[in-house]
N, CA, C and O atoms as CSV, one atom per row, in Angstrom:
chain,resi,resn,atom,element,x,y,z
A,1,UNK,N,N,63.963,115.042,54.656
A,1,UNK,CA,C,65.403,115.228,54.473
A,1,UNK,C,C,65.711,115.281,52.977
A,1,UNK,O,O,65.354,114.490,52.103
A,2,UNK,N,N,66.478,116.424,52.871
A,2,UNK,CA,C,66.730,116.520,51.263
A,2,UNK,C,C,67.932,115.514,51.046
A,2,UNK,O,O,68.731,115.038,51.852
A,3,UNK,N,N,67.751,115.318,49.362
A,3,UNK,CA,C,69.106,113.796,48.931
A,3,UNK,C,C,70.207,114.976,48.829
A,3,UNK,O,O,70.155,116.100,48.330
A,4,UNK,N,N,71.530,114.054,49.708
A,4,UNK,CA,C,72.933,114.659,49.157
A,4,UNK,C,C,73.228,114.349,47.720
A,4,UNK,O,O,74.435,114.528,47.554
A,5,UNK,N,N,72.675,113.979,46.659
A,5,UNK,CA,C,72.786,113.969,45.569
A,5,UNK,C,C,72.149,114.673,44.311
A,5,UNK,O,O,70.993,115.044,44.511
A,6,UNK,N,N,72.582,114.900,43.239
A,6,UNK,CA,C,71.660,115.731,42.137
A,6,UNK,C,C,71.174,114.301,41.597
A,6,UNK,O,O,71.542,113.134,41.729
A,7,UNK,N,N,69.941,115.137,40.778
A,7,UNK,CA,C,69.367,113.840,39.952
A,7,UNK,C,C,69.943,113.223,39.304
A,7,UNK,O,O,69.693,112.025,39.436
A,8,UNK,N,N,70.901,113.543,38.363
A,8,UNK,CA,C,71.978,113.259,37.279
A,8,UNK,C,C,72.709,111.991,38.209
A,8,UNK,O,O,73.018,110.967,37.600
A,9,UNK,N,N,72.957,112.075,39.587
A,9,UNK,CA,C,73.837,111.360,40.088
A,9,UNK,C,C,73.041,109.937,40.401
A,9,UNK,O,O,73.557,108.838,40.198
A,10,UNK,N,N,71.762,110.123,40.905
A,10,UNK,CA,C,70.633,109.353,41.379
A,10,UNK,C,C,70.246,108.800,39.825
A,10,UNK,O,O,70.468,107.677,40.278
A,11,UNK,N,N,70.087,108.689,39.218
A,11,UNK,CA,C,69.584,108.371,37.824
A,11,UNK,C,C,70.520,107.842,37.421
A,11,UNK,O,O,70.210,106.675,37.181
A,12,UNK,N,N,71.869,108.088,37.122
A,12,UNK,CA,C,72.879,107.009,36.663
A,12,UNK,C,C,73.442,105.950,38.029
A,12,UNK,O,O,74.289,105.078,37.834
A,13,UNK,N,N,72.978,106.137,39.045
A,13,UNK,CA,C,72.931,104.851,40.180
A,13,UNK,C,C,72.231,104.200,39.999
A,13,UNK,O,O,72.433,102.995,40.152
A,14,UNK,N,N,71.286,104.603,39.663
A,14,UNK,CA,C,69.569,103.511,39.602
A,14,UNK,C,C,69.919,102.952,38.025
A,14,UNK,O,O,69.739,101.759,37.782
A,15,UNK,N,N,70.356,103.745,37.117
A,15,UNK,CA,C,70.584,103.040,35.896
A,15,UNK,C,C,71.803,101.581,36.111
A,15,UNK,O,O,71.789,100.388,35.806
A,16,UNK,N,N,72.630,102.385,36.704
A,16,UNK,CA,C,73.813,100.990,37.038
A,16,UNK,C,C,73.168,99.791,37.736
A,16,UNK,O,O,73.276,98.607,37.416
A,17,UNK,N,N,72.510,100.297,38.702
A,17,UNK,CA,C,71.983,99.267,39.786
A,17,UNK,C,C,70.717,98.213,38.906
A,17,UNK,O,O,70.460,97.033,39.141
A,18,UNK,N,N,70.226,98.928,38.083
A,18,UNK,CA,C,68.543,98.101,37.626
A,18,UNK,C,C,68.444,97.175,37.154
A,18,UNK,O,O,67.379,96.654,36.824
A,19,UNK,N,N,69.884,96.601,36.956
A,19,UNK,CA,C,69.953,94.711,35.815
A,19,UNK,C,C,69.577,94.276,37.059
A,19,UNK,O,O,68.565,93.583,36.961
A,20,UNK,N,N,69.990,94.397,38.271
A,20,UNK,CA,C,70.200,93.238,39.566
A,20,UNK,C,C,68.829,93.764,40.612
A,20,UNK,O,O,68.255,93.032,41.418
A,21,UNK,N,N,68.594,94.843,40.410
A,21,UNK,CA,C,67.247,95.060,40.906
A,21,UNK,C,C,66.269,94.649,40.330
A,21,UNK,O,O,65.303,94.214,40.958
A,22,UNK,N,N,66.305,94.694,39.133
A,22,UNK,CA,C,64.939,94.113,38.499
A,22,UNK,C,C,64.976,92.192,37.998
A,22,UNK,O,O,64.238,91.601,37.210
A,23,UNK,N,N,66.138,91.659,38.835
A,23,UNK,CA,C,65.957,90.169,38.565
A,23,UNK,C,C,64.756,89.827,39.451
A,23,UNK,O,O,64.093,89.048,38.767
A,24,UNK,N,N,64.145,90.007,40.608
A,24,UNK,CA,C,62.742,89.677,40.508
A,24,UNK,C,C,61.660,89.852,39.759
A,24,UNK,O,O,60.800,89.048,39.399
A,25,UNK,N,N,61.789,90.959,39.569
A,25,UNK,CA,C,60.453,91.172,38.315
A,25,UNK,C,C,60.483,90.595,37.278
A,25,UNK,O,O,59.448,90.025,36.935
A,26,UNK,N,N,61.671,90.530,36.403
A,26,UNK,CA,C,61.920,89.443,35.462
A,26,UNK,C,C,61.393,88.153,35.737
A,26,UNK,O,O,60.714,87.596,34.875
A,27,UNK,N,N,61.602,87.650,36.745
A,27,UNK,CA,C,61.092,86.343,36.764
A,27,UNK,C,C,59.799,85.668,37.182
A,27,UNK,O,O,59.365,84.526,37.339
A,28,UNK,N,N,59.288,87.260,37.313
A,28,UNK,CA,C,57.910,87.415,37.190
A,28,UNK,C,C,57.188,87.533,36.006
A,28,UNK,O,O,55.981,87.296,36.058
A,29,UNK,N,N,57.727,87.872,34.888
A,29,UNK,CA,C,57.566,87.973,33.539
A,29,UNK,C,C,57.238,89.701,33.252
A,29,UNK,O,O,56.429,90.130,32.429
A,30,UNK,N,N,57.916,90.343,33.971
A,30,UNK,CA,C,58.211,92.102,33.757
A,30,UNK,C,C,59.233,92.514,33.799
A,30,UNK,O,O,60.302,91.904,33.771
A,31,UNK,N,N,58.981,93.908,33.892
A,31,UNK,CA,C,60.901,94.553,33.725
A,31,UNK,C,C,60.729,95.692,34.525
A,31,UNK,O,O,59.703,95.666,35.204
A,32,UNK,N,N,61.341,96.548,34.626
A,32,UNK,CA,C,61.601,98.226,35.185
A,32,UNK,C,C,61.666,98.681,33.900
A,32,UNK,O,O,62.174,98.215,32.881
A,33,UNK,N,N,60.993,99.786,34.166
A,33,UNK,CA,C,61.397,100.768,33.090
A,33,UNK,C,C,61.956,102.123,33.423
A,33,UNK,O,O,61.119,103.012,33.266
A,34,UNK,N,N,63.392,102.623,33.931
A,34,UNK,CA,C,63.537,103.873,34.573
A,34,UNK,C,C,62.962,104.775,33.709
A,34,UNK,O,O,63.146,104.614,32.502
A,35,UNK,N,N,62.096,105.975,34.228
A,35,UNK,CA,C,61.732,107.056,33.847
A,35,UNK,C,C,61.908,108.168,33.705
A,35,UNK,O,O,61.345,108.990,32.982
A,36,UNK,N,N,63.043,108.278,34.686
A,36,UNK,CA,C,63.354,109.623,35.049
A,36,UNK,C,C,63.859,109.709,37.104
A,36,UNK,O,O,63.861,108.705,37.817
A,37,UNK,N,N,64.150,110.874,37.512
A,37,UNK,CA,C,64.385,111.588,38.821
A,37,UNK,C,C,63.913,112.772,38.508
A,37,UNK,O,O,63.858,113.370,37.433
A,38,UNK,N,N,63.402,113.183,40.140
A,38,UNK,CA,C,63.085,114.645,39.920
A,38,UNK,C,C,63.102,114.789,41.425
A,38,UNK,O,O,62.357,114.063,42.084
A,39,UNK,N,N,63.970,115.756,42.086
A,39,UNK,CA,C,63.958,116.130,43.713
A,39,UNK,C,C,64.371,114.867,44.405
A,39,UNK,O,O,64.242,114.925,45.628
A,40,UNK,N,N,64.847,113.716,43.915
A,40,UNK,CA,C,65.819,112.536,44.801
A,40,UNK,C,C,64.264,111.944,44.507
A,40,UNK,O,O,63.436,112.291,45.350
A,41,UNK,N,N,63.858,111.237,43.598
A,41,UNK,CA,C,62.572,110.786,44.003
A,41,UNK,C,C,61.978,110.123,42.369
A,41,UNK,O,O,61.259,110.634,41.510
A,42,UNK,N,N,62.764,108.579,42.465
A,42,UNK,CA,C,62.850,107.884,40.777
A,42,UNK,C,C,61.293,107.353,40.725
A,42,UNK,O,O,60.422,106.742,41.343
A,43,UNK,N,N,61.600,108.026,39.564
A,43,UNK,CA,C,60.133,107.075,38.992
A,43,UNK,C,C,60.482,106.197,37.464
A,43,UNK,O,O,61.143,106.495,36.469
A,44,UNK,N,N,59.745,105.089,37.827
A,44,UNK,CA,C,59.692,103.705,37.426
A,44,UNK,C,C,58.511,103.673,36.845
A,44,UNK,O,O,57.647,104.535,37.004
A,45,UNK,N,N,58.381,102.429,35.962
A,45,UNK,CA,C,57.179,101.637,34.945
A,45,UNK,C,C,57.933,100.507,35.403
A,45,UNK,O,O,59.114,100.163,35.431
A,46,UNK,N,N,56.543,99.945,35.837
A,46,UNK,CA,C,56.848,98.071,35.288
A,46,UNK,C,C,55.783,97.978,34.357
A,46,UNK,O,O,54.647,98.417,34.180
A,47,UNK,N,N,56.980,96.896,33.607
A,47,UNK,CA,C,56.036,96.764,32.164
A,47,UNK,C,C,55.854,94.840,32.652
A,47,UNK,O,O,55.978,94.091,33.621
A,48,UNK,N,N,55.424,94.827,30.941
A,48,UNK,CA,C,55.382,93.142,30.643
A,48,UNK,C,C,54.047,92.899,31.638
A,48,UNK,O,O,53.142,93.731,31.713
A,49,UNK,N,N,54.059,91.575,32.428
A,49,UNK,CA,C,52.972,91.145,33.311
A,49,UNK,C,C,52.600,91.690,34.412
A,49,UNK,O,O,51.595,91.438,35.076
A,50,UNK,N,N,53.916,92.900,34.719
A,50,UNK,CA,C,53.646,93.273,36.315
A,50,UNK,C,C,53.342,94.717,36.282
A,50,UNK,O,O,53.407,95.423,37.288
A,51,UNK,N,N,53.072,95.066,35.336
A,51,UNK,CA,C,52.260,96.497,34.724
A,51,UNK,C,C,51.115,96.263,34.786
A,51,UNK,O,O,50.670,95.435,33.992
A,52,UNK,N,N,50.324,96.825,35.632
A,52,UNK,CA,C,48.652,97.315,36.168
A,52,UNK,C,C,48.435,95.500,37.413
A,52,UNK,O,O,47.464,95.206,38.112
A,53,UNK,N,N,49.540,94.827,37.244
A,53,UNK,CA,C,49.126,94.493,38.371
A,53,UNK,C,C,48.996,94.662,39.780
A,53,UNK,O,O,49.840,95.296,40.414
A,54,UNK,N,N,47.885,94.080,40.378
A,54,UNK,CA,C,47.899,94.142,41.670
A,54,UNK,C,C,48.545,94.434,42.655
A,54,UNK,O,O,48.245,95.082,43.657
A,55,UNK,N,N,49.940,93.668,42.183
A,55,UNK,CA,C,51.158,94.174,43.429
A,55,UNK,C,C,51.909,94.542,42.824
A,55,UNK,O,O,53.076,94.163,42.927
A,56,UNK,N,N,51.641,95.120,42.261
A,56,UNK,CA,C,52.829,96.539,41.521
A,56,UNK,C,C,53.234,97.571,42.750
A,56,UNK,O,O,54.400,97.958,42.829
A,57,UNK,N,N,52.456,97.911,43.498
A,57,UNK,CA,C,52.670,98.862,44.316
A,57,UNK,C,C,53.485,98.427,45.679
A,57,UNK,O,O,54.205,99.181,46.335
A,58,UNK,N,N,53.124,96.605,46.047
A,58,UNK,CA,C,54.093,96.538,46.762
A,58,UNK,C,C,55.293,95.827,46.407
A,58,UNK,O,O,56.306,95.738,47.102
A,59,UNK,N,N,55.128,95.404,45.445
A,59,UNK,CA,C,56.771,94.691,44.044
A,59,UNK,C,C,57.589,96.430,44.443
A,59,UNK,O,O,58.524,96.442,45.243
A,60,UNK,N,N,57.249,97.366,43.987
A,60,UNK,CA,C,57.863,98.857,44.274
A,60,UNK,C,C,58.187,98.924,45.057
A,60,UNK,O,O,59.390,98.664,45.068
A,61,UNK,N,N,57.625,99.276,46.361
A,61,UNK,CA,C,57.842,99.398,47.220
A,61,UNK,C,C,58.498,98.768,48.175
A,61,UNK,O,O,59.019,99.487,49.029
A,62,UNK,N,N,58.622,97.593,48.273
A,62,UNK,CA,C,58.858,96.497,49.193
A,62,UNK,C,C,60.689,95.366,48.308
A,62,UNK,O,O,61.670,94.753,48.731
A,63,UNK,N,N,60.187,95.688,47.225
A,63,UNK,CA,C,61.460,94.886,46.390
A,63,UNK,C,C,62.416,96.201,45.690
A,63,UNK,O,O,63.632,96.295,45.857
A,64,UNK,N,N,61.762,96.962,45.057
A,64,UNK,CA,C,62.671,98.106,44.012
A,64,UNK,C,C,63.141,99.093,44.706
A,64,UNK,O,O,64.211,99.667,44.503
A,65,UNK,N,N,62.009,99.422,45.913
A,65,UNK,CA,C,62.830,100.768,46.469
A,65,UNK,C,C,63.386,100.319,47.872
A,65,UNK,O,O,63.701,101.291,48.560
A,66,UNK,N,N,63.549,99.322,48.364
A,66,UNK,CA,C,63.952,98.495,50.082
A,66,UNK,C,C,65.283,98.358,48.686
A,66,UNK,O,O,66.302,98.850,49.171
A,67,UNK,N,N,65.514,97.983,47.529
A,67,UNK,CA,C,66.846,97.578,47.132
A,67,UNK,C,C,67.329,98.614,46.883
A,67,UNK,O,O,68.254,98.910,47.639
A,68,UNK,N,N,66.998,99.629,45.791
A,68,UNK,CA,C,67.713,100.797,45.803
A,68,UNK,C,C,68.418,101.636,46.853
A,68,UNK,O,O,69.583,102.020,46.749
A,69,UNK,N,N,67.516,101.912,47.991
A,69,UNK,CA,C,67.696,102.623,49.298
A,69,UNK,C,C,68.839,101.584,49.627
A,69,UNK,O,O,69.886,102.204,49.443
A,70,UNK,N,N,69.148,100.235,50.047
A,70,UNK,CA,C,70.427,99.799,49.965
A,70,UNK,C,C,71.405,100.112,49.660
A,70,UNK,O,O,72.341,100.461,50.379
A,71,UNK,N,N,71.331,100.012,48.093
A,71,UNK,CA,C,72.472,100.611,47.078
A,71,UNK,C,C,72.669,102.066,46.783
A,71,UNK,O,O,73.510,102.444,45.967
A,72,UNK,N,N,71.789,102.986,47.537
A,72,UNK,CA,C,72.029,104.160,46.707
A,72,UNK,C,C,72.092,105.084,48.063
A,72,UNK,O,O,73.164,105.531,48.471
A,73,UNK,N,N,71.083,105.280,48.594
A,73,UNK,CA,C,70.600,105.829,49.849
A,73,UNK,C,C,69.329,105.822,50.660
A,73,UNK,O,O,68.306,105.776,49.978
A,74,UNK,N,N,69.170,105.856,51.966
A,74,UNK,CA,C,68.279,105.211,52.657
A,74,UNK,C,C,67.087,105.558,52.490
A,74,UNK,O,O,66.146,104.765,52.467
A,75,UNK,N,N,66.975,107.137,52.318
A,75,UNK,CA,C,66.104,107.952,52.000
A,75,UNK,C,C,65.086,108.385,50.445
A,75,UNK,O,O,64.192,109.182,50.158
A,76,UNK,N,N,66.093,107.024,49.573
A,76,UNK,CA,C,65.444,107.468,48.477
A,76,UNK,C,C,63.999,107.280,47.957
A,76,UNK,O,O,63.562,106.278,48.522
A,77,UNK,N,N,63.478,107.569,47.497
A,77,UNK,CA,C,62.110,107.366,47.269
A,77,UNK,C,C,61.561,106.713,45.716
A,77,UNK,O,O,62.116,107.165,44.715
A,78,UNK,N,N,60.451,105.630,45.535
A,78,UNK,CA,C,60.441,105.301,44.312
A,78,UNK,C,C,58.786,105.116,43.901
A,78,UNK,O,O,58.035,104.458,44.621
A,79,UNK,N,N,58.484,105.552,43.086
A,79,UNK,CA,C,57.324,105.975,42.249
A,79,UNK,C,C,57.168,105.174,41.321
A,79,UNK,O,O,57.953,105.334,40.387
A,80,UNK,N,N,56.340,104.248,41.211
A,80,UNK,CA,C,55.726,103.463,39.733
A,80,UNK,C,C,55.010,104.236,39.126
A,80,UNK,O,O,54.051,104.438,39.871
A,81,UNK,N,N,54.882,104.826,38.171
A,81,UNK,CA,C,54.046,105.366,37.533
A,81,UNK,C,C,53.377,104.533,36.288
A,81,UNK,O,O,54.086,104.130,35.366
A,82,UNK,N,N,51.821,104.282,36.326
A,82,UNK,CA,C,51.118,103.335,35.785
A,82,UNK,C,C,50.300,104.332,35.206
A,82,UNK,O,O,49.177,104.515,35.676
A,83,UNK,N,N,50.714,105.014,34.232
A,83,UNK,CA,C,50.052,105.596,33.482
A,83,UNK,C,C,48.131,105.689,33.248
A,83,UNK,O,O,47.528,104.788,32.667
A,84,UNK,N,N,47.667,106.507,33.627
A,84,UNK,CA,C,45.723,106.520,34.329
A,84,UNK,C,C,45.397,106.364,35.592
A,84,UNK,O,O,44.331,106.216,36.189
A,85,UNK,N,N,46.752,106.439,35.959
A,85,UNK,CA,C,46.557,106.114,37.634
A,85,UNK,C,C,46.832,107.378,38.709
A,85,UNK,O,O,46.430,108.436,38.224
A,86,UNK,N,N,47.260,107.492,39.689
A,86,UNK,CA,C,47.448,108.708,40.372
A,86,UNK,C,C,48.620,109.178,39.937
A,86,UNK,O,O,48.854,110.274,39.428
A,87,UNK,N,N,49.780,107.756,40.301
A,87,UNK,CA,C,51.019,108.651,39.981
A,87,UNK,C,C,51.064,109.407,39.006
A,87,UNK,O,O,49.994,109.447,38.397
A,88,UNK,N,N,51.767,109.957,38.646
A,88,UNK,CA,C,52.353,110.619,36.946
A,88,UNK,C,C,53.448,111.482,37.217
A,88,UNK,O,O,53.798,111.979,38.288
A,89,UNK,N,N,54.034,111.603,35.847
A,89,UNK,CA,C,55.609,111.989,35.753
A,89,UNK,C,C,55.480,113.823,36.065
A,89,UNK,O,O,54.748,114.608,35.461
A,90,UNK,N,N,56.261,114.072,36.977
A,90,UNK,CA,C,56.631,115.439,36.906
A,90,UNK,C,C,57.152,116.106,35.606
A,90,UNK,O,O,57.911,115.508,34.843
A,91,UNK,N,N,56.617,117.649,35.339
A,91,UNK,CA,C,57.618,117.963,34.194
A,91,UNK,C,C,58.566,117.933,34.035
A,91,UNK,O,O,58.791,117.112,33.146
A,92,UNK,N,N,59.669,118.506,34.487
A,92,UNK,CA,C,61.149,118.384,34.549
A,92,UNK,C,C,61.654,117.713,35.233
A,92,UNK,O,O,62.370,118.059,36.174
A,93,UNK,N,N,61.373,116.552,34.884
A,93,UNK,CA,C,62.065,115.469,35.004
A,93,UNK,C,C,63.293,115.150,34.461
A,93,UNK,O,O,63.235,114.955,33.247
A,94,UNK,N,N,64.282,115.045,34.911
A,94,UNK,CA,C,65.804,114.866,34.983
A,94,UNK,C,C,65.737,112.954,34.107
A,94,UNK,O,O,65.453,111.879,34.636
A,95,UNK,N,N,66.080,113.229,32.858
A,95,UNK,CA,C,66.384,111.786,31.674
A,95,UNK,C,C,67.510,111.883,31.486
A,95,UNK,O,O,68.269,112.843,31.613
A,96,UNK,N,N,67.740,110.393,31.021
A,96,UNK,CA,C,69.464,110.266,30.165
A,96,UNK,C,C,69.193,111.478,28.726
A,96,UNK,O,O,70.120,112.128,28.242
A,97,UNK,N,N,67.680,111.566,28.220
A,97,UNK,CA,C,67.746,112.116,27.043
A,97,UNK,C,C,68.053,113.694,27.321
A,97,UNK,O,O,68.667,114.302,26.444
A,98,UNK,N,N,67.590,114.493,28.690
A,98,UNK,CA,C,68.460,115.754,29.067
A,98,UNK,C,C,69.616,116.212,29.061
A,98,UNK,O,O,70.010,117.350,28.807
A,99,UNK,N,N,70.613,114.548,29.584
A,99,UNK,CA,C,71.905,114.159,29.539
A,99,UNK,C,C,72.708,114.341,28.081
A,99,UNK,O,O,73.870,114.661,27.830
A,100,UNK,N,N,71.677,114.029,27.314
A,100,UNK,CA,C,72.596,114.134,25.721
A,100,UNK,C,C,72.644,114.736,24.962
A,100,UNK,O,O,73.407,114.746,23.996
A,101,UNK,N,N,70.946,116.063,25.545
A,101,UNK,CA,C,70.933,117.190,24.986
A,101,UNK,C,C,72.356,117.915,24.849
A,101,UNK,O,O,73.091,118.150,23.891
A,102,UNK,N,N,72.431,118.197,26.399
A,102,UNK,CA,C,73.296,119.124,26.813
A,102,UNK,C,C,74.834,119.005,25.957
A,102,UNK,O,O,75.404,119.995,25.497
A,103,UNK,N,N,75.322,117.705,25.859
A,103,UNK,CA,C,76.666,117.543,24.708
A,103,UNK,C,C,76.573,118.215,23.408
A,103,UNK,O,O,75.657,117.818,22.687
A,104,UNK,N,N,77.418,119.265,22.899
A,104,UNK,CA,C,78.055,119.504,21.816
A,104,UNK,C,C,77.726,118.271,20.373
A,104,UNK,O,O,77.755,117.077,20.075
A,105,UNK,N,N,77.623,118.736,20.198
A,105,UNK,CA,C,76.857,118.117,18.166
A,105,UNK,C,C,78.156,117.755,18.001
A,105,UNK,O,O,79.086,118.417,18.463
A,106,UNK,N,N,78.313,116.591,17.274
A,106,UNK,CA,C,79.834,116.464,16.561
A,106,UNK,C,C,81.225,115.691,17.601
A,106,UNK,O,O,82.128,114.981,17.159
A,107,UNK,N,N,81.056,116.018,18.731
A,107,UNK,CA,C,81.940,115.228,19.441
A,107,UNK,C,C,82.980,114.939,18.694
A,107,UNK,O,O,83.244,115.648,17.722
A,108,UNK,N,N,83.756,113.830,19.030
A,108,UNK,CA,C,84.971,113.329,18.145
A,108,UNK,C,C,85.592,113.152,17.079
A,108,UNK,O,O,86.774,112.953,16.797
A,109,UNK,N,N,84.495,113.266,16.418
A,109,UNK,CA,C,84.457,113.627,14.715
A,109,UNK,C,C,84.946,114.747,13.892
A,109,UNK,O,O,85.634,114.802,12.873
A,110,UNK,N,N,84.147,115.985,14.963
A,110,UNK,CA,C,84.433,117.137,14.649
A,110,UNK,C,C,86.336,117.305,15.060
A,110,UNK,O,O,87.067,118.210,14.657
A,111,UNK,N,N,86.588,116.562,15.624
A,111,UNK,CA,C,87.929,116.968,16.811
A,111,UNK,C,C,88.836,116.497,15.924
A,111,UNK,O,O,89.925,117.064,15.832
A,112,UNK,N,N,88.472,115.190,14.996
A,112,UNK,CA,C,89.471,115.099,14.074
A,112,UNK,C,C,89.420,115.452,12.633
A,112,UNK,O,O,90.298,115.062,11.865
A,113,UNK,N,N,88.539,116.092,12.289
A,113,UNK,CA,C,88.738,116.765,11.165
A,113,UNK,C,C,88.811,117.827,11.227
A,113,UNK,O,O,88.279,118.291,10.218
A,114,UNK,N,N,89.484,119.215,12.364
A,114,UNK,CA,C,89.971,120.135,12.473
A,114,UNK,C,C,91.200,119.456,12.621
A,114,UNK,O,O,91.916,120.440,12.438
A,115,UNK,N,N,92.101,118.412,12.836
A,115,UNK,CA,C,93.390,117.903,12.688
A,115,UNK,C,C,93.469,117.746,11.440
A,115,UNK,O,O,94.535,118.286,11.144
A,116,UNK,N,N,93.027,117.361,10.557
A,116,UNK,CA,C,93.559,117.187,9.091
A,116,UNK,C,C,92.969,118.363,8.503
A,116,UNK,O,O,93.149,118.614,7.312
């Protein structure tokens, strides 16, 4: 089933949502690291202690994406990517840094010094 959402939309949910999703891992002594969306389908880093561990895959699976699919949608899907490992990041991958490409140079600045 394809997501009723674009990545842009899925990526700033998972960004809102990730302080309160990632209070387990924190207190595991790790973090989330969002990576990106690409096709309804986030991929994640855990860093700190819970990066290349053992249950990274079911910390993901079982805690990050059972919470997201809560908060976001049922269907969503979530990817750790542990860099040397199978996963890995798709190319066009949908970032906040795509997000800021796309804005105009100058913003507000520019807006008021064509007023004076």
């Amino acid at each position: 089933m394809s997501m009723p959402f674009s990545d842009e939309d899925i990526y700033t949910a998972v960004k809102n949502h990730l302080p309160s999703v990632s209070e387990y891992v924190k207190g595991h002594g790790g973090n989330i690291k969002l990576l990106g969306v690409k096709d309804g389908k986030v991929y994640i880093q855990l860093t700190g202690a819970c990066h290349g561990c053992s249950m990274s895959l079911m910390t993901t699976k079982m805690v990050v994406e059972k919470r997201l699919r809560e908060l976001i949608h049922p269907n969503l899907e979530v990817i750790n990517v542990d860099f040397g490992q199978e996963n890995t990041l798709p190319e066009d991958l949908y970032t906040e840094e795509e997000k800021r490409e796309e804005k105009p140079k100058g913003g507000l600045l520019n807006k008021i010094k064509k007023i004076f």
